[in-house]
Backbone bond lengths (Angstrom), bond angles and torsions (degrees), N, CA, C in turn:
res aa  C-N    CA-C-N  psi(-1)  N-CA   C-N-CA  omega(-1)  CA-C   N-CA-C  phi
1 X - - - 1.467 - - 1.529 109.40 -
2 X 1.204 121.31 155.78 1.792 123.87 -160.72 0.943 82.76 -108.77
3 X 1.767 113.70 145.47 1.343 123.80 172.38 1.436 123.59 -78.69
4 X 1.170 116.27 144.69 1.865 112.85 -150.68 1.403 90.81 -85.28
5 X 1.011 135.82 3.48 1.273 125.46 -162.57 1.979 120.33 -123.72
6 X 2.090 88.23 12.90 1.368 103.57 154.24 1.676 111.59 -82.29
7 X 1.048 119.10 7.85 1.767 113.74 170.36 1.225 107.25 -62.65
8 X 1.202 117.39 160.02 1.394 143.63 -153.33 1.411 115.89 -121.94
9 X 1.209 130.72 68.04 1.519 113.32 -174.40 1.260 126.03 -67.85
10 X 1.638 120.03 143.55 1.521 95.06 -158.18 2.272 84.21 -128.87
11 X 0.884 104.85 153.75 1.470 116.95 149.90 0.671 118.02 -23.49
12 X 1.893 145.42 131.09 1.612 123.85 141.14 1.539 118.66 -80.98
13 X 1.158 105.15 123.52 1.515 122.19 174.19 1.670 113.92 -20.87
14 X 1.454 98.05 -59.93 1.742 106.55 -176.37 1.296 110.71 -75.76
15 X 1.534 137.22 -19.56 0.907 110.96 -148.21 1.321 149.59 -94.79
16 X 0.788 132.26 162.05 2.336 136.08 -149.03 1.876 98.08 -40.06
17 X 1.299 86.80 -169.57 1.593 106.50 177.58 1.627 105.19 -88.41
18 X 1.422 123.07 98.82 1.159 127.27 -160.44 2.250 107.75 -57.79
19 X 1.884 93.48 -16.86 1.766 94.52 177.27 1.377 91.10 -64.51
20 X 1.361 149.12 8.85 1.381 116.87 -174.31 1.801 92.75 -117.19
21 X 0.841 110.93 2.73 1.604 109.19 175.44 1.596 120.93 -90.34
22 X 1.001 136.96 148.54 1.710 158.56 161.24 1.666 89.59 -24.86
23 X 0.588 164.91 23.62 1.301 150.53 -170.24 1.709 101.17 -80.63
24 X 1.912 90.75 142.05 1.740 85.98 155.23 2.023 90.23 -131.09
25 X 1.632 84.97 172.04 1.371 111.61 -167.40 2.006 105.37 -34.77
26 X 1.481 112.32 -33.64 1.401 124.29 -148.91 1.629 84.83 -77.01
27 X 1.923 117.17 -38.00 1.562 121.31 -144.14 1.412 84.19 -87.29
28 X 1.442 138.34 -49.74 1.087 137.40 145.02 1.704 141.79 -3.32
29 X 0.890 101.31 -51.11 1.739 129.12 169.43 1.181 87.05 -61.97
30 X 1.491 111.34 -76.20 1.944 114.84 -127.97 1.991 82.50 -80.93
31 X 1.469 125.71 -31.73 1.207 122.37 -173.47 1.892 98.58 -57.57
32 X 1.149 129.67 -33.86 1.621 133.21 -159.04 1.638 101.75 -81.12
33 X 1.669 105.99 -32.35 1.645 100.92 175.82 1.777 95.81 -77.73
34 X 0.650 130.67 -36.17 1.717 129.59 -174.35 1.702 98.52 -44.01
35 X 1.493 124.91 113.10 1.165 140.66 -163.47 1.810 104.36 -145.59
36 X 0.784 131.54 -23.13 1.593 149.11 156.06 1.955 93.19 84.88
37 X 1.506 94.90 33.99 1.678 107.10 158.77 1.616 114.47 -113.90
38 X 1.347 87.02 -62.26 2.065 96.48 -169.14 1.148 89.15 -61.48
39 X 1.487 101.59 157.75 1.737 117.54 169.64 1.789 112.44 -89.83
40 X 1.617 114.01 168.44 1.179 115.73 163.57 1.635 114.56 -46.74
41 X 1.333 122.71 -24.65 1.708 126.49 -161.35 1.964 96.55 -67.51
42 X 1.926 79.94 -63.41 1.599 91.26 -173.04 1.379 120.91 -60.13
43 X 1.710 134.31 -29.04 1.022 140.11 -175.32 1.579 102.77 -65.89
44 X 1.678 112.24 -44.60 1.820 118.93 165.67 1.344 120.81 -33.94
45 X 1.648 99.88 -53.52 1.552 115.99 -179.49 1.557 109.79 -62.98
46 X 1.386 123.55 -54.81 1.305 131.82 -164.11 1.417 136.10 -67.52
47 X 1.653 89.85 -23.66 1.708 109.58 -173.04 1.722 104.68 -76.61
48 X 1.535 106.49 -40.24 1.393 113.79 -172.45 1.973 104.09 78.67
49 X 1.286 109.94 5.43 1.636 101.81 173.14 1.454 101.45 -84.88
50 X 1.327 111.36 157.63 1.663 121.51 155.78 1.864 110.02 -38.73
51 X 1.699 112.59 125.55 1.169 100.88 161.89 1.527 154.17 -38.53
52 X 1.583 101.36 -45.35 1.146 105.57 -176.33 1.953 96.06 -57.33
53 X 1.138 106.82 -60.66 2.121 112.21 -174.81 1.292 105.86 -45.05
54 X 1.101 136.51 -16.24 1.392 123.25 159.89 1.620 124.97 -111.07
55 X 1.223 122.06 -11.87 1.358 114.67 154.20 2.127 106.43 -81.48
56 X 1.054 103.41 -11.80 1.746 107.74 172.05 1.986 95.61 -69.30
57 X 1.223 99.86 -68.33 1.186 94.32 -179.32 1.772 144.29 -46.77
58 X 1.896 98.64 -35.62 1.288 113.94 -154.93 2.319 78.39 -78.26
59 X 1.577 108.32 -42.43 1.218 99.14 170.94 1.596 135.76 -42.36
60 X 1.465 104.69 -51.93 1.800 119.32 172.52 1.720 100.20 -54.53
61 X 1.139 117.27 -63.18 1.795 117.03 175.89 1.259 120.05 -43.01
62 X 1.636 107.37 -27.82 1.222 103.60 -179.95 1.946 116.76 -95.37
63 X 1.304 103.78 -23.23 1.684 112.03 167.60 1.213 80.82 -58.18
64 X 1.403 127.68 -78.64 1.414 117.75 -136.08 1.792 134.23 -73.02
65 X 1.715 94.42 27.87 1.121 138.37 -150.49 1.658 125.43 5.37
66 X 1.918 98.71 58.51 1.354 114.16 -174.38 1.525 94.28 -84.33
67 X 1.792 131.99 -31.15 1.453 106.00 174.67 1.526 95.59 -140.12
68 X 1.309 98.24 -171.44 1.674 104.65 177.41 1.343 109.43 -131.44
69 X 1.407 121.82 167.81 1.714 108.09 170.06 1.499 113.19 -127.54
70 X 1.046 100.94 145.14 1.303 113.13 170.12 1.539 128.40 -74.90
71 X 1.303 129.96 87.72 1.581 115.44 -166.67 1.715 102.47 136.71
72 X 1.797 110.21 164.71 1.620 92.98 178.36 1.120 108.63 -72.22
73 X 1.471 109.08 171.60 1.373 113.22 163.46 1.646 118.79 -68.53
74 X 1.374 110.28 169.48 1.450 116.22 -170.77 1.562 109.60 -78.16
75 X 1.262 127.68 128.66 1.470 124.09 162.80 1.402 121.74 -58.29
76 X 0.981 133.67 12.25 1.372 159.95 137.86 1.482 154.20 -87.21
77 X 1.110 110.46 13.76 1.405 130.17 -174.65 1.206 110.90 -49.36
78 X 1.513 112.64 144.03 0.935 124.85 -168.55 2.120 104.24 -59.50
79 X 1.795 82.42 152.86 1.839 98.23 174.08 1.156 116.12 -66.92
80 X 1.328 121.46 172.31 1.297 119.68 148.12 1.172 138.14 -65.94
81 X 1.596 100.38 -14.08 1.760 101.29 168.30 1.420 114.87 -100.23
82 X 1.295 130.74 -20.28 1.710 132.48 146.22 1.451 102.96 -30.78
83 X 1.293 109.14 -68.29 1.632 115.04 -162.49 1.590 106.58 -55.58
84 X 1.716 111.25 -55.70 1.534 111.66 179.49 1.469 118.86 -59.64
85 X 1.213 116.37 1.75 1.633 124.55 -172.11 1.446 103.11 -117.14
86 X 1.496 121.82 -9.74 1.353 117.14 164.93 1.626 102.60 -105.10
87 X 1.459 138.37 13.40 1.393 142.09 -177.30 1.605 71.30 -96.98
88 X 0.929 118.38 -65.72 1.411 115.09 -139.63 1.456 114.11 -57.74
89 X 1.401 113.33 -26.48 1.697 128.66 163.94 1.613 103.76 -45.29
90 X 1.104 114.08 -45.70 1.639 127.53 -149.39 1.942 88.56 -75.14
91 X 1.648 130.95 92.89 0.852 142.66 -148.43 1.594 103.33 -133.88
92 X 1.323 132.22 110.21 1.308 130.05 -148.11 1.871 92.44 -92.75
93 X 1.264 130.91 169.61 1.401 136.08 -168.77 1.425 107.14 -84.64
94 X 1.442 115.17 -23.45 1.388 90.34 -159.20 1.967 80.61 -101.30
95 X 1.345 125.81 43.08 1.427 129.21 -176.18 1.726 88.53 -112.01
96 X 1.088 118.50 -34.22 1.324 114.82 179.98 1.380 121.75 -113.52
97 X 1.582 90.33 152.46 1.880 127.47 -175.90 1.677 90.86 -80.58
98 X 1.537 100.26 143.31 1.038 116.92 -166.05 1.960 86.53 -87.49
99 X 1.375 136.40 160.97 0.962 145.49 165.79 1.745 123.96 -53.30
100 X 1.089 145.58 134.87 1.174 129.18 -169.04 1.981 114.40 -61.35
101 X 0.831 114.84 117.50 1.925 142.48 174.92 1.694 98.02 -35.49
102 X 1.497 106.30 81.27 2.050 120.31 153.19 1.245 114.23 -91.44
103 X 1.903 95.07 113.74 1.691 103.38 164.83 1.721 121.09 -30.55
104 X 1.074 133.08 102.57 1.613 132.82 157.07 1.052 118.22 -40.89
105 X 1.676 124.74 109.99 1.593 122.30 -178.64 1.667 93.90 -75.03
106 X 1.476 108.44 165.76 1.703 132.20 178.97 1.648 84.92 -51.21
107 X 1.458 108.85 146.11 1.118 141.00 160.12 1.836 116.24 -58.44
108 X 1.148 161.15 155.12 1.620 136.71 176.43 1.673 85.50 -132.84
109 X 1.293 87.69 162.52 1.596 111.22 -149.25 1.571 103.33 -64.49
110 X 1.290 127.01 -18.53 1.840 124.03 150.57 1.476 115.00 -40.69
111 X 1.511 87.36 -53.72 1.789 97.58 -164.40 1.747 105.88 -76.99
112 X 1.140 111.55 -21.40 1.837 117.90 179.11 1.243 97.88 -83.77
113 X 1.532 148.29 -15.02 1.544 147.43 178.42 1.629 89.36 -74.53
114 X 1.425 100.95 -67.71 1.294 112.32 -172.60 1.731 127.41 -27.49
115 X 1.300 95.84 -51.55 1.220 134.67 -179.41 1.830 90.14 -51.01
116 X 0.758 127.79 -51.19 1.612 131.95 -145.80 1.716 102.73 -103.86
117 X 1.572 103.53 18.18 1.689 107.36 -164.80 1.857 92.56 -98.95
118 X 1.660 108.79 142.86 1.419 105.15 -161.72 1.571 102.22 -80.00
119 X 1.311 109.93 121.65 1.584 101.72 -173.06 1.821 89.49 -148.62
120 X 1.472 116.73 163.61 1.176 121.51 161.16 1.596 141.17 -87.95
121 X 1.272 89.48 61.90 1.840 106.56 -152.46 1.579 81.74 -139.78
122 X 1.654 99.36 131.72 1.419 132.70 168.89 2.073 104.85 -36.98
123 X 0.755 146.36 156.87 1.569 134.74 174.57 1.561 89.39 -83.38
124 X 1.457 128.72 -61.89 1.644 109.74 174.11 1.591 124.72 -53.13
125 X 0.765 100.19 -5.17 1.909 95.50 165.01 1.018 106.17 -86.03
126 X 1.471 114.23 -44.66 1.521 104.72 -173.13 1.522 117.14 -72.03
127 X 1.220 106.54 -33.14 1.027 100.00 179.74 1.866 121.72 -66.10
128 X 1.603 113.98 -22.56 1.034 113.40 165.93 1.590 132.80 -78.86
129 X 1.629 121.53 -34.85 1.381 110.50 120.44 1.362 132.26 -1.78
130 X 1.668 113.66 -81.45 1.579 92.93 -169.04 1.345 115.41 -75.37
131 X 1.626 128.53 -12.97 1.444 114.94 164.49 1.250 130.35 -47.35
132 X 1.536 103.93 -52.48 1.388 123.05 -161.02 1.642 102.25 -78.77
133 X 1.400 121.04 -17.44 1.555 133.97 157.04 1.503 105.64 -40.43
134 X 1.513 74.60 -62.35 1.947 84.80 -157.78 1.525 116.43 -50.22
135 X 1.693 110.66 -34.64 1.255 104.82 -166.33 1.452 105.34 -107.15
136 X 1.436 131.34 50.98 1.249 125.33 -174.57 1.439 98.69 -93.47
137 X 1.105 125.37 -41.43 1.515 128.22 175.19 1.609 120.67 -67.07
138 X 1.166 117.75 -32.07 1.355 131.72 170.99 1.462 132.04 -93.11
139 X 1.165 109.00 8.31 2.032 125.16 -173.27 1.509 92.54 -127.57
140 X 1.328 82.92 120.01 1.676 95.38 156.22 1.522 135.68 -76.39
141 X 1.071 151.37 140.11 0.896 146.26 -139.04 2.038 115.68 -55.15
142 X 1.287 99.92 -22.65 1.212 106.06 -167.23 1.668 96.05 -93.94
143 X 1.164 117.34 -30.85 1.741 115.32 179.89 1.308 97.75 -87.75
144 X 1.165 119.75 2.42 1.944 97.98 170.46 1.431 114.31 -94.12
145 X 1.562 101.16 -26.35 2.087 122.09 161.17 0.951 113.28 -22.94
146 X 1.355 91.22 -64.56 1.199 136.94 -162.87 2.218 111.69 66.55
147 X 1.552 81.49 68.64 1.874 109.44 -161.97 1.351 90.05 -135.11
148 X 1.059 123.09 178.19 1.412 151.95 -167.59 1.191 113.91 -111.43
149 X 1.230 129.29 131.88 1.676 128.56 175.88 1.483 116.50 -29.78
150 X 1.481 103.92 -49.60 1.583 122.77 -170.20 1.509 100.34 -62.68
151 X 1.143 134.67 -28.31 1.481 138.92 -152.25 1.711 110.07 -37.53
152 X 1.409 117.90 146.18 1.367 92.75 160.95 1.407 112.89 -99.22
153 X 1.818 112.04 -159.40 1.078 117.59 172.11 1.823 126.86 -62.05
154 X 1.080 83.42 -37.78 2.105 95.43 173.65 1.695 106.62 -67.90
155 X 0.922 130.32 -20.00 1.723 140.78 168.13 1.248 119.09 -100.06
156 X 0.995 126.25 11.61 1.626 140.11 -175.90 1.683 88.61 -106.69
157 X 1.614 107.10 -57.87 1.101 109.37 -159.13 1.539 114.27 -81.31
158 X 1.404 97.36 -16.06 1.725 91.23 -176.19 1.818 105.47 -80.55
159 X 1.116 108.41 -36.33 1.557 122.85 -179.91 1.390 91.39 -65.05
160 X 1.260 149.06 -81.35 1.111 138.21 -136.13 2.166 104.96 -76.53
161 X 1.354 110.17 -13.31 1.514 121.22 171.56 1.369 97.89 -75.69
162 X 1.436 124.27 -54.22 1.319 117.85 178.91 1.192 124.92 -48.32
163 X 2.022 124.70 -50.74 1.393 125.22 174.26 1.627 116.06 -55.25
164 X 1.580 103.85 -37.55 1.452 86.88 -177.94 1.200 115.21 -87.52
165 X 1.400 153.57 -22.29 1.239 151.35 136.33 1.551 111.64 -4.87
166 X 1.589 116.79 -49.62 1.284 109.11 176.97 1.525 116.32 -86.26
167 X 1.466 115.22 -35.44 0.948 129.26 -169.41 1.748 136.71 -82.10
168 X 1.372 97.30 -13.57 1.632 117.45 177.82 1.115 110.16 -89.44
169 X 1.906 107.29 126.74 1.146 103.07 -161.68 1.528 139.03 -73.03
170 X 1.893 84.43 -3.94 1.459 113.70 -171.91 1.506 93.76 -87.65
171 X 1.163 129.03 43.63 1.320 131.01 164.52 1.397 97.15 -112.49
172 X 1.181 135.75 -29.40 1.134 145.03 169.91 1.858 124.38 -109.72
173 X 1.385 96.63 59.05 1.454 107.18 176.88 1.322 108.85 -93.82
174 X 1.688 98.24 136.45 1.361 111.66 -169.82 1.647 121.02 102.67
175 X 0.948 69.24 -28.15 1.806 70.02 178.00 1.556 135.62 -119.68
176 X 0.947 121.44 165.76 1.794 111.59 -139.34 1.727 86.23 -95.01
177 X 1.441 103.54 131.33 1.710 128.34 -174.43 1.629 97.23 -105.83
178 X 1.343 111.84 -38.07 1.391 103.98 -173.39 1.828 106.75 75.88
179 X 1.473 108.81 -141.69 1.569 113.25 170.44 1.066 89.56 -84.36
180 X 1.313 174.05 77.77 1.440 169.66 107.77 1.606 100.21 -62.41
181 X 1.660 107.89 -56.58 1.628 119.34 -175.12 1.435 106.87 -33.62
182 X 1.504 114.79 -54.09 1.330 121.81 -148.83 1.393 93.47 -63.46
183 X 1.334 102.63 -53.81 1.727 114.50 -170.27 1.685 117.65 -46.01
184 X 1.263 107.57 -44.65 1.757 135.33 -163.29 1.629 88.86 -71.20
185 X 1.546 120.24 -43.92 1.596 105.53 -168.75 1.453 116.96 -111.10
186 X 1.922 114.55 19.10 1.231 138.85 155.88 1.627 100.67 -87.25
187 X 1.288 127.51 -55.85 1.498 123.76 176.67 2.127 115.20 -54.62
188 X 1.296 83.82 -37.82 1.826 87.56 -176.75 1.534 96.20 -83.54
189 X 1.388 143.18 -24.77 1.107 109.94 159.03 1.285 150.30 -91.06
190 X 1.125 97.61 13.74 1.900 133.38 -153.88 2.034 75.12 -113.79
191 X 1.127 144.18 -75.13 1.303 136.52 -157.97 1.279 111.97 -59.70
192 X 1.413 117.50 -39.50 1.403 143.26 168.74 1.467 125.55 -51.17
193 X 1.388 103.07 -51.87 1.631 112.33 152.05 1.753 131.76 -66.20
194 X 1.430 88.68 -4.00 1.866 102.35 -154.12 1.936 79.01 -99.52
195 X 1.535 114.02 -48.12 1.898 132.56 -166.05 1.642 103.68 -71.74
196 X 1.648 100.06 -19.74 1.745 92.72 -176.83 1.545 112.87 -108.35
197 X 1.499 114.60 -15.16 1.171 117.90 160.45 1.601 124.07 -55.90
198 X 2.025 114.07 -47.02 0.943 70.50 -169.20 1.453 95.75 -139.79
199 X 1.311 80.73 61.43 2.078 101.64 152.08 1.584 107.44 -89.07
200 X 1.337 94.41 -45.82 1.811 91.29 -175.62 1.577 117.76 -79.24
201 X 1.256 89.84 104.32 1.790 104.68 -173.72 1.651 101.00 -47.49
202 X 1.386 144.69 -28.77 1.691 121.09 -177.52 1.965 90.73 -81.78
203 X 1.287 113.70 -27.01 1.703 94.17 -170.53 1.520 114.88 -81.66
204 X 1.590 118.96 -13.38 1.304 124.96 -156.32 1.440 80.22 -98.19
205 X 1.654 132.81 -50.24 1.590 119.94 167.40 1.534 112.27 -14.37
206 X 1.324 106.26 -71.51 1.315 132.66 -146.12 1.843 105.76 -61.10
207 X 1.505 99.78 -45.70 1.378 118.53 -170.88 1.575 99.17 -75.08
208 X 1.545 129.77 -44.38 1.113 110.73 -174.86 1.945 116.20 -84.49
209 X 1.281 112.31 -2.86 1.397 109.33 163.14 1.495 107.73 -91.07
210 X 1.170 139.32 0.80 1.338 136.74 153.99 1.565 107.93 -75.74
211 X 0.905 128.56 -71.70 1.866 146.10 176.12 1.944 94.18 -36.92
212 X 1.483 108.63 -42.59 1.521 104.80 167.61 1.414 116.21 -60.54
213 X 1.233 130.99 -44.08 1.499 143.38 -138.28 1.768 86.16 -93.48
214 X 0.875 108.49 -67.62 2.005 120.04 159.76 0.993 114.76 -27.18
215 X 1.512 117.88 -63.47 1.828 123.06 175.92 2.236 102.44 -49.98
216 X 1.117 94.49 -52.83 1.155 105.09 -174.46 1.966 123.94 -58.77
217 X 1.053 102.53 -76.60 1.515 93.20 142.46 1.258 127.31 -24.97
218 X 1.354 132.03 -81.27 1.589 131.97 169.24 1.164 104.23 -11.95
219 X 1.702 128.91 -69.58 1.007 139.17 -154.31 1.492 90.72 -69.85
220 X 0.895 156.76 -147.56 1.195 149.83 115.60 1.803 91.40 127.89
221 X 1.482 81.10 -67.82 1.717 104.20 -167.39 1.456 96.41 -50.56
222 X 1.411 104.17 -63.75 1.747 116.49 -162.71 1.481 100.01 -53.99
223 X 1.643 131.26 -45.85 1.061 96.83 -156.74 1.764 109.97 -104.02
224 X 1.323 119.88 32.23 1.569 131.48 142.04 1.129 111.49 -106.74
225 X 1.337 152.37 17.08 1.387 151.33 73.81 1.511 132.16 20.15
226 X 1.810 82.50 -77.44 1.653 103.22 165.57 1.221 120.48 -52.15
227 X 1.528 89.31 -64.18 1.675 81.92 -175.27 1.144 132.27 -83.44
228 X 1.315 122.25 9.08 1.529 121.30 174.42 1.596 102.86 -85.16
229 X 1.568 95.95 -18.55 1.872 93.31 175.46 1.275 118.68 -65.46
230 X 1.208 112.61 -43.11 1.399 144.20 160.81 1.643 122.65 -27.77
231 X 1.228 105.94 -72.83 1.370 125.08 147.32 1.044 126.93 -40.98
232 X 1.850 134.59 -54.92 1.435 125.35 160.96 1.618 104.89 -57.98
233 X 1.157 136.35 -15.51 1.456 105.49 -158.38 1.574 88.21 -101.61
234 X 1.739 137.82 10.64 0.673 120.19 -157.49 1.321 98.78 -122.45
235 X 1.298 125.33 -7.12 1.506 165.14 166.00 1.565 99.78 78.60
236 X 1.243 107.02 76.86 1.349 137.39 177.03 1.451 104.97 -107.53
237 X 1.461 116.17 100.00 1.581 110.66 169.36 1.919 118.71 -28.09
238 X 1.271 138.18 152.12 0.799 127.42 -174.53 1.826 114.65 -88.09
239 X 1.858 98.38 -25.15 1.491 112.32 170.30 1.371 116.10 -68.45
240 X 1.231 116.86 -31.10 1.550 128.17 -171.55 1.684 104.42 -80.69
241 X 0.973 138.39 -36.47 0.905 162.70 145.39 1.810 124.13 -22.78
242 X 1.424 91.69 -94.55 2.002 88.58 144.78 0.853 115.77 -49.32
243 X 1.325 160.95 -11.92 1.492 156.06 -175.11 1.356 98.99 -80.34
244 X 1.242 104.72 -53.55 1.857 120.43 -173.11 1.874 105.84 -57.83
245 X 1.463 96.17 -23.39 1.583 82.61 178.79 1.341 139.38 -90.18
């Protein structure tokens, strides 16, 4: 028997401005792999979400007759509690707290070219884009929240609904992103990885005794740093010195 889950979901041709639909950030995602090539299998594989949340989803997209599929349906369809756990994503704007307010360092003259590329994006979006670009490699999970170490789980989640609200590019379907796209679905997966880390209390353990071990080191560095500064200014050989330690 062929697995039902080589169907093909494809786009509907006509269909509306998906900002006016129920969508949450997750239906969003799995709607952007929907290319009416890859199958339901590979889209499973590709998303990296839990199955049931994306066969929950690829279902809601499909009530809400944003695509159709090609092929039977799956002997597995999503539950009713898959489905009620992808409603529950579906989080209206004025439900969420805006993230806590970080000064924006100057833009550098890449990111000010950038800035000036013809796309249909507000110039302050873009410009918040390329910040939040910049520091995906350099923010730890809690400064990309932009939450507090202490945060709980209900503030993890409202902050991280808020970034992607601005940040998904399928907030802006239809309209020309230019290189912005690339950026918009490097930031939504970088926040996404940052919102699932540390909901799950054994991974958020894990992550904040690493972020310790880092703090620790740092320290470490700076203060034989210090004191070797210390030592030169005191005209303390620098070999004699390490010796002493």
């Amino acid at each position: 028997m062929p697995d039902a889950r080589l169907r093909t979901p494809k786009p509907v041709a006509d269909r509306r401005d998906v900002r006016g639909a129920p969508l949450s950030p997750t239906d969003g995602f799995v709607l952007s792999r929907v290319d009416g090539i890859v199958t339901e299998k590979d889209i499973l594989a590709a998303t990296g979400l839990p199955d049931d949340e994306v066969v929950a989803s690829l279902a809601k997209l499909e009530a809400l007759g944003l695509i159709t599929f090609d092929g039977p349906r799956s002997p597995t369809p999503a539950s009713s509690g898959a489905v009620a756990v992808a409603e529950a994503h579906v989080t209206s704007s004025t439900q969420l707290r805006a993230a806590p307010a970080r000064p924006e360092p100057p833009l550098t003259a890449e990111e000010e070219t950038a800035l000036g590329e013809e796309v249909e994006l507000d110039v302050e979006i873009r410009r918040r884009v390329l910040v939040m670009y910049r520091g995906l490699q350099s923010l730890d999970h809690y400064a990309l929240l932009g939450v507090p170490s202490t945060v709980d789980r209900k503030g993890l989640k409202r902050a991280y609904f808020d970034l992607a609200a601005k940040f998904h590019p399928d907030k802006y379907f239809r309209k020309q992103l230019g290189t912005f796209k690339l950026r918009m679905e490097a930031i939504f997966g970088r926040i996404t990885q940052a919102h699932d880390t540390l909901t799950s209390r054994e991974a958020r353990a894990e992550y904040d005794a690493y972020l310790d071990e880092q703090r620790r080191s740092r320290g470490i560095e700076e203060l034989l740093a210090d004191a070797l500064a210390e030592a030169k200014a005191a005209g303390c050989p620098n070999s004699a010195f390490a010796a002493s330690l």
